[in-house]
Structures are given as structure tokens and as C-alpha cells.
C-alpha positions as CSV (number, residue, x, y, z in Angstrom):
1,X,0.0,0.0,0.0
2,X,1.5,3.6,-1.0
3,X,1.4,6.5,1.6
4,X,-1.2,8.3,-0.2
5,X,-3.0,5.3,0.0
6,X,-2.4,4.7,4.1
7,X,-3.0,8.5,4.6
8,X,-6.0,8.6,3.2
9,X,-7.8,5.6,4.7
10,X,-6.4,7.3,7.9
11,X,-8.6,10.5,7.0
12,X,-11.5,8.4,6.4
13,X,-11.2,6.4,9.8
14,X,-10.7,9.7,11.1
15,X,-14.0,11.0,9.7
16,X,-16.0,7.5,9.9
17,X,-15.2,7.7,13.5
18,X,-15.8,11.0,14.1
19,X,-19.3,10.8,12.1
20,X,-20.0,7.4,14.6
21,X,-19.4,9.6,17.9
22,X,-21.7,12.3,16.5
23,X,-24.5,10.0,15.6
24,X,-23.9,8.5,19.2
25,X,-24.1,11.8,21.0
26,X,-27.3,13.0,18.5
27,X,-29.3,9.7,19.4
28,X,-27.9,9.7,23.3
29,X,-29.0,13.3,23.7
30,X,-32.7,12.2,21.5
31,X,-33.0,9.4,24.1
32,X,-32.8,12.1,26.9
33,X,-35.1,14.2,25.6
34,X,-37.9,11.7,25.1
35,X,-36.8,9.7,28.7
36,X,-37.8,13.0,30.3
37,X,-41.3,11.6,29.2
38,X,-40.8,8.8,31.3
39,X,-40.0,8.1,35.1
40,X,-36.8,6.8,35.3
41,X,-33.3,8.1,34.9
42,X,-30.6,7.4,31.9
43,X,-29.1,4.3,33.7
44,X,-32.6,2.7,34.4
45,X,-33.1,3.1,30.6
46,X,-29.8,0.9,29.8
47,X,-30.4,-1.5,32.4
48,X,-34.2,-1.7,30.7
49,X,-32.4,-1.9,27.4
50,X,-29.9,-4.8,28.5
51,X,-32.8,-7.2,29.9
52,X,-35.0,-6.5,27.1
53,X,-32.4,-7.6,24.7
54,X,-30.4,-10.3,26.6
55,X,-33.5,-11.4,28.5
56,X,-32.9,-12.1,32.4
57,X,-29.5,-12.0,34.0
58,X,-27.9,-11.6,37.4
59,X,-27.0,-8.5,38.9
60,X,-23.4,-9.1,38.3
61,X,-24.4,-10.0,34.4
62,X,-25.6,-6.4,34.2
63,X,-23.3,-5.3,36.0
64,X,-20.6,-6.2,34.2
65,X,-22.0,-5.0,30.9
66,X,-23.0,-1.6,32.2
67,X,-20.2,-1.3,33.6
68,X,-20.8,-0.3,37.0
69,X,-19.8,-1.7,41.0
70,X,-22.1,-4.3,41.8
71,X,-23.1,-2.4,44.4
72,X,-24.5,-0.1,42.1
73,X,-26.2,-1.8,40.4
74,X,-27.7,-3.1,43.3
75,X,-29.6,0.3,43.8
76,X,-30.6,0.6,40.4
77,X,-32.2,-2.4,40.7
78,X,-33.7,-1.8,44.4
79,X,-35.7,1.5,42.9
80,X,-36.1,-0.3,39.6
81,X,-38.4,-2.9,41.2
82,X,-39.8,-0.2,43.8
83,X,-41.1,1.4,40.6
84,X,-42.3,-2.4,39.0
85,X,-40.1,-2.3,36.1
86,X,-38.4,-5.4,37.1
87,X,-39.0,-7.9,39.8
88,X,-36.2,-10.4,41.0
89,X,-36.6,-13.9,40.4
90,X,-35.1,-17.5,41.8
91,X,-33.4,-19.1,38.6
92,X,-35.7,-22.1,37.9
93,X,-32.0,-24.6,37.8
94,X,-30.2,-23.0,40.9
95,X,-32.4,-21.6,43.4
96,X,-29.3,-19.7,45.1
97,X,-29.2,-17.9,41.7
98,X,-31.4,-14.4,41.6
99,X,-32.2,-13.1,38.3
100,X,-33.6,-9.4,37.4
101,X,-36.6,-10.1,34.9
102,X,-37.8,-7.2,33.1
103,X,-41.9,-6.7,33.8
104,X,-44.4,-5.5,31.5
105,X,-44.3,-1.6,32.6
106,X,-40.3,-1.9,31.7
107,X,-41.0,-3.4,28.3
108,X,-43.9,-0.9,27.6
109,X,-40.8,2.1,28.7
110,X,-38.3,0.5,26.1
111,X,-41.0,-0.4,23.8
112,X,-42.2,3.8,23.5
113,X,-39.2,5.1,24.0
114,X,-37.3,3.0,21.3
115,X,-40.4,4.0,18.8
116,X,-40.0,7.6,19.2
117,X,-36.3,7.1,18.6
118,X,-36.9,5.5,15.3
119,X,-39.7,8.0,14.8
120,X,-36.8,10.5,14.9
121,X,-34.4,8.5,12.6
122,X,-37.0,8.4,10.0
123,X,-37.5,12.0,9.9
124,X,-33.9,12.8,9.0
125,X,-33.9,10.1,6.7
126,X,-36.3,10.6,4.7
127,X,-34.7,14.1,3.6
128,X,-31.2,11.2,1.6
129,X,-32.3,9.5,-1.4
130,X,-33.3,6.2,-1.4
131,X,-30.5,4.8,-2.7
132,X,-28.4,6.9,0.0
133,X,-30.3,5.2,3.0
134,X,-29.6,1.4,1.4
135,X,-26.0,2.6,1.5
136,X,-26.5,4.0,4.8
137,X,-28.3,0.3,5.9
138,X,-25.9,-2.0,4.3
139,X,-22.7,-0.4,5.7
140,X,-23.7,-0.1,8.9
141,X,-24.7,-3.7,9.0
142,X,-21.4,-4.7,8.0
143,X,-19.2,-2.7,10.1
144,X,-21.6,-3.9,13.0
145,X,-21.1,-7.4,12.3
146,X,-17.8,-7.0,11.7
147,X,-17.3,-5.1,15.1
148,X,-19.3,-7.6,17.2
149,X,-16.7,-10.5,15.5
150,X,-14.3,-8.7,16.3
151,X,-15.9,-8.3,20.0
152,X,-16.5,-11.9,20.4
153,X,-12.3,-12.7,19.2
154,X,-11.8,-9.9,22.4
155,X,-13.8,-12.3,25.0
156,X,-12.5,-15.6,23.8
157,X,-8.4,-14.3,25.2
């Protein structure tokens, strides 16, 4: 590969990753502005978002993937299930085990929130062309399945 060639692919990581962080922020921000609909705070929304994805888990399962102190988490989940968004429940194979289930009122939260989001995405995308949005769609895809590959070669060291 020739140095112009390395320098510019450098510029266009640059920019891809730049343009990544902004979309991250722009949708982050979004989320806050539609969770202020909603009664619970920006962590209670990831935890929501975890279970409803990965289904139950323990509280150092969450933990681990929100990345927060066990103890933490703990309280999140303590006014999380004051406020019925998730109960604790006795795994049905090891009864010492205590996972965090997601209840309906949780689901319902994710559900709305996760519509108005793509409510949102729609808007700004339906000012490209068509053919820009399949470009949009298929190269996100890839890079995300390349990235979560790459993610599961991480956790197998």
C-alpha cells in the first residue's frame, strides 16, 4: 500500500469515527429528551435496554456489561423494582441464583421510547435518497457485524 493510500484511509477512519461519535451523542441526547417523558433516569433506561435484549441475567451479568460496581447496580435495581419495572426472580436450575426479569411496565418504557427514537431516525432520513439510505443500511450492518466479531475474538483471550 502507498502512503497516499495509508494517509487517506487514515482521514477516512478519522472522519467515519468522528461521524459514529456524533451519531452516538445526536441519538444519546434524543433518548434524553424523550426519557424525560418517562419516570426513570438514563441508567434505568440501559439496564431496561440490557434485559429487554439479553433477557434475564444476574446482577453481576448487568453489572458487568453496564459497567458499574455491583453495588450499584444493586440500587438501580432496588428503585427499579420499587417502581415495578423489574422484579427479581429464583433461577428455575439454581435456586441460590437471583435473576432481574424485566416486567411488562419496563417493556412498555423501552417499547415507546425505542419507537420515538426511530420516529426520529425516519424524519432525518427521509430528507437522503433512497439509494443513499440502502448505502446507509448495508454499511452499517457490516461494520456492525464486523465489530461484534471482532468483539467476540476480544472475550475468547
Amino acid at each position: 500500500m502507498s502512503d497516499t493510500t495509508q494517509h487517506m484511509n487514515a482521514e477516512q477512519v478519522a472522519v467515519i469515527e468522528k461521524s459514529l461519535r456524533t451519531i452516538a451523542d445526536i441519538v444519546k441526547q434524543k433518548g434524553r429528551e424523550i426519557l424525560n417523558e418517562f419516570p426513570i433516569t438514563p441508567p434505568q433506561f440501559i439496564a431496561l435496554q440490557w434485559l429487554h435484549e439479553s433477557g434475564d441475567m444476574t446482577i453481576g451479568e448487568l453489572s458487568s456489561k453496564m459497567y458499574l460496581a455491583c453495588s450499584t447496580t444493586t440500587d438501580l435495581i432496588d428503585r427499579m423494582e420499587n417502581n415495578e419495572l423489574v422484579e427479581r426472580v429464583k433461577d428455575q436450575k439454581d435456586r441460590r441464583v437471583v435473576r432481574i426479569h424485566l416486567q411488562q411496565k419496563g417493556a412498555t418504557i423501552i417499547q415507546e421510547v425505542i419507537s420515538q427514537r426511530r420516529e426520529y431516525l425516519s424524519q432525518v432520513l427521509e430528507r437522503l435518497p433512497e439509494e443513499e439510505v440502502a448505502q446507509v443500511e448495508s454499511g452499517l450492518l457490516h461494520l456492525s457485524n464486523e465489530m461484534k466479531r471482532d468483539a467476540q475474538t476480544w472475550k475468547s483471550f
